[in-house]
C-alpha positions in Angstrom: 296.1 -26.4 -45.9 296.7 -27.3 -49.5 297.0 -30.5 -50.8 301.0 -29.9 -51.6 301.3 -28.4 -48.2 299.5 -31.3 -46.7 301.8 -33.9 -48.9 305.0 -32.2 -47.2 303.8 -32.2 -44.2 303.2 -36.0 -44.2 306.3 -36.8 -45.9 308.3 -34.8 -43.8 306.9 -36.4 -40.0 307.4 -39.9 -41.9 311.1 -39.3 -43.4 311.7 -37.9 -39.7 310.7 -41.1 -37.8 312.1 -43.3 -40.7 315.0 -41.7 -39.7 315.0 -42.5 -36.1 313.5 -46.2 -36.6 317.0 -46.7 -38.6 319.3 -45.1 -36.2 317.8 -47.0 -33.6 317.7 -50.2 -35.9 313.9 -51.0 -35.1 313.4 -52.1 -39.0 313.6 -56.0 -38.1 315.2 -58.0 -40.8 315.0 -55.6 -43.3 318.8 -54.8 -42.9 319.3 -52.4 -45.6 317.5 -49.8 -43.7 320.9 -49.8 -41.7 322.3 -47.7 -44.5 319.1 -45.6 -45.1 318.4 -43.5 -47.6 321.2 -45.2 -49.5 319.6 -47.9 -51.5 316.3 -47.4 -49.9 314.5 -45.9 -52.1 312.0 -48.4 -53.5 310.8 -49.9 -50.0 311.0 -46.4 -48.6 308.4 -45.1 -51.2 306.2 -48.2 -50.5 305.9 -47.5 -47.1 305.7 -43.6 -47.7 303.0 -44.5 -50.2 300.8 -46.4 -47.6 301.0 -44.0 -44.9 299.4 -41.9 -47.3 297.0 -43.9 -48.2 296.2 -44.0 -44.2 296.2 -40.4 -44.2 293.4 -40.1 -46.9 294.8 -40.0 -49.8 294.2 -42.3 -52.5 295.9 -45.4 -54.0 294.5 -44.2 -57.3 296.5 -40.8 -56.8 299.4 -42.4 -56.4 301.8 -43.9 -58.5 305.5 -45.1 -58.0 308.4 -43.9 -60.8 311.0 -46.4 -61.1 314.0 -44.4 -63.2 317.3 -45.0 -64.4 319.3 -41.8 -64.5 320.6 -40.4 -68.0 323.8 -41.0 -67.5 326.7 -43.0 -65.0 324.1 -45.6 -64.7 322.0 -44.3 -61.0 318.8 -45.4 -60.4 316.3 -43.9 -58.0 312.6 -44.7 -57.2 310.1 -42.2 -56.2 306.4 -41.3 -56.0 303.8 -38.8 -57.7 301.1 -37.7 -56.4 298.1 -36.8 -59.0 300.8 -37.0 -62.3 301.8 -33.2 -60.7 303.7 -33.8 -57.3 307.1 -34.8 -56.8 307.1 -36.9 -53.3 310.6 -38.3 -52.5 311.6 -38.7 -49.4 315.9 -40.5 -50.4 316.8 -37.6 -53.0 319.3 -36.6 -50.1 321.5 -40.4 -50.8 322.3 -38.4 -54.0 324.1 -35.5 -52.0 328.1 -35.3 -53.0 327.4 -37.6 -55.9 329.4 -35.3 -59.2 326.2 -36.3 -62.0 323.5 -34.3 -59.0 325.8 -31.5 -57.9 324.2 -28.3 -59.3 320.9 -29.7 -57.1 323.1 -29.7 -53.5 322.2 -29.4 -50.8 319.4 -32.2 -51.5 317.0 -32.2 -48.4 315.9 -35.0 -47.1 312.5 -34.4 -47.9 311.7 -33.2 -51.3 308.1 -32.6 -52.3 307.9 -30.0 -55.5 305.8 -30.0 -58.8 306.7 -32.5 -61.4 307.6 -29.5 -64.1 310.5 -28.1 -61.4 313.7 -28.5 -62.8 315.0 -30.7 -59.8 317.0 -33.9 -59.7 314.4 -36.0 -60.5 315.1 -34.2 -64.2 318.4 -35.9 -64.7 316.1 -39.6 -64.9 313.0 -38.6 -67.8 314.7 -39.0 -70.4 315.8 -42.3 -69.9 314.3 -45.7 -68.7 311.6 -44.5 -66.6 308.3 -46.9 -65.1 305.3 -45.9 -63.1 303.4 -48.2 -61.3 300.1 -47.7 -59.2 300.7 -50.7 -57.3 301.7 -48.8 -54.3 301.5 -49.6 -50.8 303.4 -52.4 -48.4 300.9 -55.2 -49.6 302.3 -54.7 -53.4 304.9 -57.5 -52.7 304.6 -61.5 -52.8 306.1 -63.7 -50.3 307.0 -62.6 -46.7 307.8 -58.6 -48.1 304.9 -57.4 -47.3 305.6 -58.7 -43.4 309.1 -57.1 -43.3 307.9 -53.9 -44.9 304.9 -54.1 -41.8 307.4 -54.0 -38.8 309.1 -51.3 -40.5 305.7 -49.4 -41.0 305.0 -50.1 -37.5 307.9 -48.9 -36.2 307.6 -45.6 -38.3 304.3 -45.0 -37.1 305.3 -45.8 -33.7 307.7 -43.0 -33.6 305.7 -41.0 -35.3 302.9 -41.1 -33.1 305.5 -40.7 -30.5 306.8 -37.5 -31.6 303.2 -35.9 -31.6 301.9 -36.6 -28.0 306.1 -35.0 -27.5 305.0 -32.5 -30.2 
């Protein structure tokens, strides 16, 4: 498996039991996974960005983009993985907005090369940030706890979904 194939792979199992540890509102008292993806983005990337570090990859290869869009003032967090590939798993809270329409349907789980002229376009030329400070521990004060029983949770259902698999 490729590296890209291997990156989808994860991202899709995680935005899958994400999905399900929202619907079933096991994400404690991080409440604003009761709307998720929509403004989710940042702590979703965190926790995406730590599972995979679990899975191997590493926090060196990772970095978190923090963008403002170009225009109509949207902002949208996501991660790349070796400065080549795209990993966003809440491009889809963007679906019916007018500024991302010639990009719908936008799947839930996008992973694609940075150069692909995707969504994630409409953001470079404007305020953009990278951090590799990744990971649920990248927080101060309790975050890093609330972001844990979500993680939990996630990997619950995931784990969950493979012995069903």
């Amino acid at each position: 498996m490729t590296d890209i194939e291997f990156i989808k792979t994860l991202a899709q199992e995680f935005r899958k039991a994400l999905e399900v540890v929202a619907n079933k509102r096991l994400y404690g008292r991080l409440t604003l996974f009761g709307r998720f993806p929509h403004g989710c983005c940042r702590y979703t990337s965190d926790l995406l960005a730590e599972y995979m570090m679990s899975k191997g990859i590493s926090a060196g290869r990772i970095e978190m983009i923090d963008a403002e869009s170009n225009a109509e003032q949207y902002t949208h967090c996501w991660l790349v993985v070796d400065n080549a590939i795209i990993v966003d798993i809440t491009a889809d809270q963007f679906n019916y907005e007018s500024y991302f329409k010639e990009y719908e349907p936008i799947p839930s789980s996008y992973v694609g090369m940075c150069d692909a002229q995707y969504l994630h376009s409409c953001f470079y030329n404007a305020t953009l940030q990278s951090n590799c400070n990744v990971g649920i521990n990248s927080y101060n004060g309790d975050t890093p706890l609330k972001l844990k029983v979500v993680y939990d949770a996630i990997i619950e259902q995931i784990e969950s979904n493979t012995k069903r698999g």
